[in-house]
LODREN-536264 format. One record per residue (C-alpha): residue number from 1; residue in three letters; x, y, z. Coordinates in nm, 4 decimals. Layout:
! LODREN-536264
> NUM,ALA,X,Y,Z
...
! end
This chain:
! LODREN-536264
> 1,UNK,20.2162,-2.2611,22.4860
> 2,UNK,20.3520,-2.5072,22.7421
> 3,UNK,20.1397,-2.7253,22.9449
> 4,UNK,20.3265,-2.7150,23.3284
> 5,UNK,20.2383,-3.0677,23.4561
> 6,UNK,20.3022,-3.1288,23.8421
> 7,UNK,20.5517,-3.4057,23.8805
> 8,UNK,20.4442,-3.7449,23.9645
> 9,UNK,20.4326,-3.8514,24.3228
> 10,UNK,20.7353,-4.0559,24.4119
> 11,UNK,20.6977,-4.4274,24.4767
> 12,UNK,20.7705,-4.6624,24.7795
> 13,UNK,20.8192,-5.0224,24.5154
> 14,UNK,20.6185,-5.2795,24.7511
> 15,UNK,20.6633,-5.6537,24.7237
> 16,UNK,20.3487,-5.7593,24.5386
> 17,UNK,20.1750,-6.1036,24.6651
> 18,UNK,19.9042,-6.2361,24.4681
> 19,UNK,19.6179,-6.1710,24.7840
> 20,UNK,19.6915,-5.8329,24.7195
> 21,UNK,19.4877,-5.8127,24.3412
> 22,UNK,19.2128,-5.8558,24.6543
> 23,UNK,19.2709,-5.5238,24.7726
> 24,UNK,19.2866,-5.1629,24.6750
> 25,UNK,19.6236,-4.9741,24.6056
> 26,UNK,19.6928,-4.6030,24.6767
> 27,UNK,19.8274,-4.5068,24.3297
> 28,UNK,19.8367,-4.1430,24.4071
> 29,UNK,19.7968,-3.9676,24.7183
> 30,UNK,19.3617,-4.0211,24.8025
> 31,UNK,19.3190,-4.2126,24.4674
> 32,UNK,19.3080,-4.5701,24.5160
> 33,UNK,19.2546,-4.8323,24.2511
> 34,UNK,19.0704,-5.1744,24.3430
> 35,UNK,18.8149,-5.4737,24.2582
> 36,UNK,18.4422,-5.4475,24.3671
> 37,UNK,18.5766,-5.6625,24.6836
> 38,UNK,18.7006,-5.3702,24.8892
> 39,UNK,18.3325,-5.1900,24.8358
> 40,UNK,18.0960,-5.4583,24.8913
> 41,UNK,17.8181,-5.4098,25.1260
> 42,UNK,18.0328,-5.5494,25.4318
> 43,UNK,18.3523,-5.2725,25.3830
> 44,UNK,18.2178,-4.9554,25.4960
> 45,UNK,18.4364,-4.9322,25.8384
> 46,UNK,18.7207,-5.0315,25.6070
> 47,UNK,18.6346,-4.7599,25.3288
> 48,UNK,18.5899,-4.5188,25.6260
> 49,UNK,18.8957,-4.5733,25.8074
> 50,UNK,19.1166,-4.5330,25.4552
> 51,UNK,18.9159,-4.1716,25.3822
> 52,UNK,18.7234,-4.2753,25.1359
> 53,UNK,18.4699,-4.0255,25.0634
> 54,UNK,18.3926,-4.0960,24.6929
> 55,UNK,18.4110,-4.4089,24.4496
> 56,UNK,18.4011,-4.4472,24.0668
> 57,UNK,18.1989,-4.7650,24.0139
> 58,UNK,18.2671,-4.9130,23.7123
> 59,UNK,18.0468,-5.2135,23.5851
> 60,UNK,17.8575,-5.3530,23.2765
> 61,UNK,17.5182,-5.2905,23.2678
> 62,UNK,17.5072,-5.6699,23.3008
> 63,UNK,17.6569,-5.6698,23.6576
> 64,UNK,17.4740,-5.4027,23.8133
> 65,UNK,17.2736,-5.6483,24.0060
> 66,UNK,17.5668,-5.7228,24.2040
> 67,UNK,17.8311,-5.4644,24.1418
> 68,UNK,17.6738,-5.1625,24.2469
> 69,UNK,17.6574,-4.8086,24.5140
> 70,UNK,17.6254,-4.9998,24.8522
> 71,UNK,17.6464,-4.6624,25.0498
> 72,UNK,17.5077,-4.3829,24.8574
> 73,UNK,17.3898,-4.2198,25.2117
> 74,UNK,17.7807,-4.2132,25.3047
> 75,UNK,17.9652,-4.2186,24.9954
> 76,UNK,17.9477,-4.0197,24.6794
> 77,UNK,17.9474,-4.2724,24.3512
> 78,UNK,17.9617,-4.2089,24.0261
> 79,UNK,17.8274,-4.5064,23.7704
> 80,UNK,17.9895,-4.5825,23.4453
> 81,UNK,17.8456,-4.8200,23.2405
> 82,UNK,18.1389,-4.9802,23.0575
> 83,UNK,18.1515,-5.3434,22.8826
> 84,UNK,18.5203,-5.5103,22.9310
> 85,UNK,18.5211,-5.5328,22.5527
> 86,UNK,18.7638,-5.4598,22.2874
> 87,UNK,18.5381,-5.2411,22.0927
> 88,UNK,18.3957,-5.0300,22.4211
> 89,UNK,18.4202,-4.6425,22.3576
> 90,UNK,18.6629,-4.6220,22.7071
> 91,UNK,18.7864,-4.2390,22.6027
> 92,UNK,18.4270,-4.0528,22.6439
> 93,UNK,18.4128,-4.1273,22.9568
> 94,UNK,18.7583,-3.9622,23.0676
> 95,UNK,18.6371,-3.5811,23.1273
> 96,UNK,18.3897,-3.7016,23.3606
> 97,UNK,18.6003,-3.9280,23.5320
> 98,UNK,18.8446,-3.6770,23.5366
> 99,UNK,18.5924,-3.4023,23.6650
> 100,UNK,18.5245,-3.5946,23.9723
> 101,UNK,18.8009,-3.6736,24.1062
> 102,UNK,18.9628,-3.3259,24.0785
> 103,UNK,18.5826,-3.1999,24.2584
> 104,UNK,18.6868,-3.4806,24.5071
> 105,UNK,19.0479,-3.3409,24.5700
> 106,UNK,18.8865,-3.0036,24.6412
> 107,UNK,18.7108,-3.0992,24.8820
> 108,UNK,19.0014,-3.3094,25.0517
> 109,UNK,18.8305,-3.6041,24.9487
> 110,UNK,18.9727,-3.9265,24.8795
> 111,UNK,18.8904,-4.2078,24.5802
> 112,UNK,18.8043,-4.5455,24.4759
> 113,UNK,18.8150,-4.6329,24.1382
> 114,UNK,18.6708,-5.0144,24.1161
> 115,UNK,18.5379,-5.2367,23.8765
> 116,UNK,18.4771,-5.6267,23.9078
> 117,UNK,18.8537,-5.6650,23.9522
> 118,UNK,19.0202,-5.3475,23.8891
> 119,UNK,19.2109,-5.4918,23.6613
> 120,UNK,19.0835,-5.3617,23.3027
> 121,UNK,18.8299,-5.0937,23.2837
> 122,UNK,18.8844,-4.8660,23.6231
> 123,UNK,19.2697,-4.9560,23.5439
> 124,UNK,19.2380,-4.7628,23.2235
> 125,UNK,19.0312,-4.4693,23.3483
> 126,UNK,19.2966,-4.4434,23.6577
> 127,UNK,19.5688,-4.4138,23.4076
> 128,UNK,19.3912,-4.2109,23.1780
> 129,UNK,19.4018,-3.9774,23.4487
> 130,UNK,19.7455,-4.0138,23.5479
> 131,UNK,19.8568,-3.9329,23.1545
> 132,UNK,19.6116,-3.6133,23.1846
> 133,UNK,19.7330,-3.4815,23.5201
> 134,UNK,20.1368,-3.5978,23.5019
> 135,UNK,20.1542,-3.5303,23.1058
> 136,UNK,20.2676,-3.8731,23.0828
> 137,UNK,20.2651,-4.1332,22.8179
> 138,UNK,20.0655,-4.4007,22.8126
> 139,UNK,20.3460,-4.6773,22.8644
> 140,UNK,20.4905,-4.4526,23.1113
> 141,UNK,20.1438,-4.4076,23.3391
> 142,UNK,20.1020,-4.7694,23.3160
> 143,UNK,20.4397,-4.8553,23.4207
> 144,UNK,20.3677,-4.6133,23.7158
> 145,UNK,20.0243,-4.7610,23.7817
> 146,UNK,20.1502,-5.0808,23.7258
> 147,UNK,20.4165,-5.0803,24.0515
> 148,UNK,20.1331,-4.9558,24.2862
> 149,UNK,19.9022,-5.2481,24.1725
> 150,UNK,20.0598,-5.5362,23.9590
> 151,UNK,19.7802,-5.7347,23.8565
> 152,UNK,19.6558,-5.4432,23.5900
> 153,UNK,19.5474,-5.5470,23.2246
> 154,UNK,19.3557,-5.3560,23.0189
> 155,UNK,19.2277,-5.4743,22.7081
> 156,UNK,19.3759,-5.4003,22.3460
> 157,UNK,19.0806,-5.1965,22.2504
> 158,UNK,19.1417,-5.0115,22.6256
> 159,UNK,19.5125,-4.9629,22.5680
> 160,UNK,19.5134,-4.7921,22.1436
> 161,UNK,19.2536,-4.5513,22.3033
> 162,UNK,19.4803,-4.4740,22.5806
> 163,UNK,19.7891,-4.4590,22.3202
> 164,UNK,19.5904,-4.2151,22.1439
> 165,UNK,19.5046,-3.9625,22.4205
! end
């Protein structure tokens, strides 16, 4: 049986400027892919004038003193628990992460995936999700991921997972 995977969005290439690994990226249309910067305690107007109804905080148990839900009254979160480590089990958290977003989308929402810098962690569960909903590969999704938001690099132990999917 053949899987019938939606094409990807198509892409408007942006010059990237360093400042930018600052802010968040729309990678596809209502999922956005940042650092913890754009959801800090002082970024609510922002995250409300983008749409942003949901976020995917991703942290280390060792940073949720200061990466953490800083509007759980006004914004839905889930919190993943997820050490920037070569060795970190990335993959069982994909359904879930996948799972909320799609509940997001059906309810016309629109998403933040963030860790500390959105570089590594939320960067691999934002392509993980890209392979699973484009049928893509993995060098392919990150290629694709990679031209909304340059400054990406997940770790080795991040990227065989993701090779493996």
């Amino acid at each position: 049986m053949e899987i019938d995977f939606p094409s990807v969005p198509p892409q408007e290439i942006v010059d990237w400027e360093y400042a930018m690994r600052r802010e968040m990226q729309e990678i596809v249309p209502n999922l956005y892919l940042g650092p913890y910067a754009t959801a800090n305690k002082n970024k609510l107007g922002y995250l409300e004038s983008i749409g942003i109804t949901d976020i995917i905080c991703v942290r280390h148990t060792a940073e949720a003193n200061f990466i953490k839900p800083n509007f759980p009254e006004k914004i839905r979160y889930l919190v993943l628990n997820v050490a920037d480590i070569y060795t970190e089990n990335i993959i069982q958290y994909f359904p879930q992460v996948k799972a909320f977003i799609e509940d997001s989308f059906a309810r016309n929402g629109k998403v933040l995936v963030h860790g500390n810098a959105g570089m590594s962690r939320s960067a691999s569960l934002v392509i993980a999700y890209i392979m699973e909903k484009y049928g893509l590969s993995y060098r392919d999704a990150f290629v694709y991921v990679q031209q909304k938001r340059f400054c990406i690099h997940p770790n080795e132990g991040f990227v065989q997972q993701l090779h493996e999917c």
